[in-house]
N, C-alpha and C positions, 0 to 999 in steps of 0.2 A: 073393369073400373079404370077411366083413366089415369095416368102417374100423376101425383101431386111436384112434379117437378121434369125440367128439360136435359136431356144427355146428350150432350155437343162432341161429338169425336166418334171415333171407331171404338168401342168397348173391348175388342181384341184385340187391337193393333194401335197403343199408342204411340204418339209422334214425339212425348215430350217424358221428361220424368217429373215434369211438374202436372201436378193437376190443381184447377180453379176450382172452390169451393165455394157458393154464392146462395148462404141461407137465409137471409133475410131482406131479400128485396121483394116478395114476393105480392103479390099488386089482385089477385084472384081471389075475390071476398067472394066464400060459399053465402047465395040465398039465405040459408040459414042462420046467420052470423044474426041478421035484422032484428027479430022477433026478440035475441036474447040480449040485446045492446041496450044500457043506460046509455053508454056515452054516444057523443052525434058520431055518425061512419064515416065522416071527415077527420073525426080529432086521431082517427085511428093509423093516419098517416104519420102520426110521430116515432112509431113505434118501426115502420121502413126505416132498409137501408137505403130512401127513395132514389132509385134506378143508376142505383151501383150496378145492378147486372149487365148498362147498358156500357159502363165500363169494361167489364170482364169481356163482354164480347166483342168487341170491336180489338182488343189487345189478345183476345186466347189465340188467334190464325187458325189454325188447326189442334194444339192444344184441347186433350179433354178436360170440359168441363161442366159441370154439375147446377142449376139455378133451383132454386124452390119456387116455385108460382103460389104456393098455399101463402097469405100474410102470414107473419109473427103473430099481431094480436088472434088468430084462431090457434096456433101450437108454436113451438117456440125451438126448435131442432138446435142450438146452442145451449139446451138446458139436458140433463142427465131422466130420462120415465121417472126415476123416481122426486124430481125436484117438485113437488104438487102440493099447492098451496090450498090447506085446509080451509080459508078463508073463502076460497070460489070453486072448492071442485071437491064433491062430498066423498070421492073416493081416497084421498088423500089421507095417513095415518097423521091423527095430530100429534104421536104421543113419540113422532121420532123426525124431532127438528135438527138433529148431526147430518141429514140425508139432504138439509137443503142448503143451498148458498145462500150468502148475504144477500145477491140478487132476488134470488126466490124470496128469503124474508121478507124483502120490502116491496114485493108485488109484482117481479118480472122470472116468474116461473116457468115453467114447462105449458101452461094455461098465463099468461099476463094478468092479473090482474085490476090493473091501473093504464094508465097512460098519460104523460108529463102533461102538466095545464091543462087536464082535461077529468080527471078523477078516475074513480072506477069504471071499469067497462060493464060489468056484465050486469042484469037485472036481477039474478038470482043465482045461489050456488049451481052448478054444472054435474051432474051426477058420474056415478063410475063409470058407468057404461059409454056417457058421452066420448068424457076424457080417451077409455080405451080405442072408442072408434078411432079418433084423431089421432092417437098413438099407431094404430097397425094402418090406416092407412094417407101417412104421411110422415112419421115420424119415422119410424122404421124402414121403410121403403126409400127414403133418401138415402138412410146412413148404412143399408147394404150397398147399393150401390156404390157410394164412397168407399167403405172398405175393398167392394170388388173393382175400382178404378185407380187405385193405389194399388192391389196385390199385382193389378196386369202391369201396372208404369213398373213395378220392381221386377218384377220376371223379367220384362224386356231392357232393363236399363241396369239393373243391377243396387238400382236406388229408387226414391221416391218422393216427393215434394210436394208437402198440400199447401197451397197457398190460399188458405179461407178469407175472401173480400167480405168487408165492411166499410161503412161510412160512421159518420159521425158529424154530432153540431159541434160548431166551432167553438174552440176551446177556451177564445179569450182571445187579446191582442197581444204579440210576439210569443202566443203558445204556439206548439209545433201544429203543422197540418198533415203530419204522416206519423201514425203512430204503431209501430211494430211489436208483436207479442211472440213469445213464445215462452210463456207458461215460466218464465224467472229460468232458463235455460233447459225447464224440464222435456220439451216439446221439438228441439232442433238442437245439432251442431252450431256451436258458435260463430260456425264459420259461415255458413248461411244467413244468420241475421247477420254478418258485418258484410256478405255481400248486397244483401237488401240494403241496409242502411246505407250505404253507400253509394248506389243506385239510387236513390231518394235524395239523399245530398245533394248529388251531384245536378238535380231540379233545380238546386238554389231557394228549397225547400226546406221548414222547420221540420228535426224529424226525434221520436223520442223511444224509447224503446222499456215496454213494458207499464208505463205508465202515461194515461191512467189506466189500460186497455193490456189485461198481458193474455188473452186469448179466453175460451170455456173448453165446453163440454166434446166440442168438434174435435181440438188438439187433444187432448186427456183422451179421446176414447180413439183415435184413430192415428195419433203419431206416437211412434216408439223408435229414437234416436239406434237403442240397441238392436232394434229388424231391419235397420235401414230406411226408417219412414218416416222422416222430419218433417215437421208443422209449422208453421208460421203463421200468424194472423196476419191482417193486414187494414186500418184503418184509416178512409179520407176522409179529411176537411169537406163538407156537403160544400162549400163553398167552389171549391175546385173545380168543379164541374157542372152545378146547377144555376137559375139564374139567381135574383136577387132576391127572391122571394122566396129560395129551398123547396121551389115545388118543380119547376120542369127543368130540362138538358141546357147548361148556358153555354157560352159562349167558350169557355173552358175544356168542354168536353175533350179535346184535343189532343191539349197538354196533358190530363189526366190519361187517356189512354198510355198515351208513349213514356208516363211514368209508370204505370202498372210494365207494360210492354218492358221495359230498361227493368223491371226487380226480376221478371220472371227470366228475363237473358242471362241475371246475373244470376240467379239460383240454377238454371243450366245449364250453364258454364261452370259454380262449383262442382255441381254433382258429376258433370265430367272429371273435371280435375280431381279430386276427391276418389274416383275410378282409377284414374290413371297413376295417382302417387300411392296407392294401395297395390296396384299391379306390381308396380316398380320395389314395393320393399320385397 
């Protein structure tokens, strides 16, 4: 079976102790999506981080990192197996709604349900069996991966740094257009979001941290500050780099690189330093 996603780097031999984490751009609508769509398979583009991955790699160099090809609207790899919304996927327990996010409540599950300006997706509930397909292979099969591209960047570096790209629509006027997560501190060292943020500033960029965006299920299941494995999300202004219409590459692309570029130098350079002042005590 093909991978439902792309692994950019040596898998034993990373370069960096950062890795790019890039799960929601993914553009590879299965055949099968057709038959079970209410909504049109254009509206299903709102639910992309539309071609954020194109960011991630022109800035990774050599850096591993990680893309999903599979869309969001088929599974949702930022959501937890168990987030399944009784509403579209009949294998779902209705009778244990503490298991789901507020996302998930309002239709942006592990299965989406919906899709902004556009209503529901799907023509009929999704059975177990479906869901599980999508689950083993695509959902599972990324986030090994990630775990085992984080365990090599720590062996080799003695730390480890995911830096999960997303985009986003723009927030408003004089809201920020870089918005950094890390789970309300639970996700990284402090010191890593102030070297990000910093990093982003230094764009002459609005930049906010934690809100509205303080990360999901990627940081929560794959960064642990106490193993040495800090998480960051990372969210653009779609404006940044698409054109005027938030559908193709604008003229921006550029500058958004060498801003991704500038956070990821700065989080390698802490986690050097951060090595170094640990030696030294």
């Amino acid at each position: 079976m093909e991978p439902s996603f792309e692994w950019w780097g040596d898998p034993d031999a990373p370069t960096s102790p950062v890795v790019l984490s890039v799960p929601h751009a993914g553009r590879d609508y299965p055949p099968a999506i057709l038959p079970l769509l209410r909504a049109a398979p254009r509206s299903l583009r709102a639910l992309e981080d539309r071609f954020v991955d194109a960011v991630a790699l022109a800035a990774r160099g050599e850096r591993t990192t990680l893309v999903q090809r599979v869309p969001r609207a088929w599974i949702d790899l930022n959501r937890a197996e168990d987030e399944r919304d009784p509403a579209v996927d009949e294998g779902a327990d209705p009778t244990l709604p503490a298991t789901r996010s507020p996302k998930s409540r309002s239709g942006l599950g592990l299965i989406p349900r919906r899709v902004p300006a556009a209503g529901e997706i799907w023509r009929r509930r999704l059975s177990d069996a479906d869901v599980r397909a999508r689950i083993d292979a695509a959902h599972r099969p990324y986030h090994r991966a990630l775990a085992a591209a984080l365990m090599a960047a720590r062996a080799r570096f003695g730390v480890a740094v995911l830096l999960d790209l997303h985009s986003m629509p723009p927030l408003g006027r004089g809201a920020a257009q870089v918005v950094i997560g890390d789970r309300f501190g639970r996700a990284a060292d402090a010191r890593f979001i102030a070297r990000a943020e910093t990093a982003a500033t230094a764009s002459g960029l609005g930049v906010a941290v934690n809100t509205p965006y303080a990360g999901g299920h990627i940081l929560d299941r794959h960064a642990s500050p106490m193993r040495r494995v800090h998480g960051l999300q990372l969210e653009l202004d779609r404006t940044l780099y698409l054109d005027c219409r938030l559908d193709r590459l604008g003229d921006g692309l550029g500058a958004a690189v060498a801003l991704v570029d500038g956070i990821i130098a700065g989080l390698e350079d802490e986690a050097s330093a951060g090595d170094l002042a640990q030696a030294a005590e």
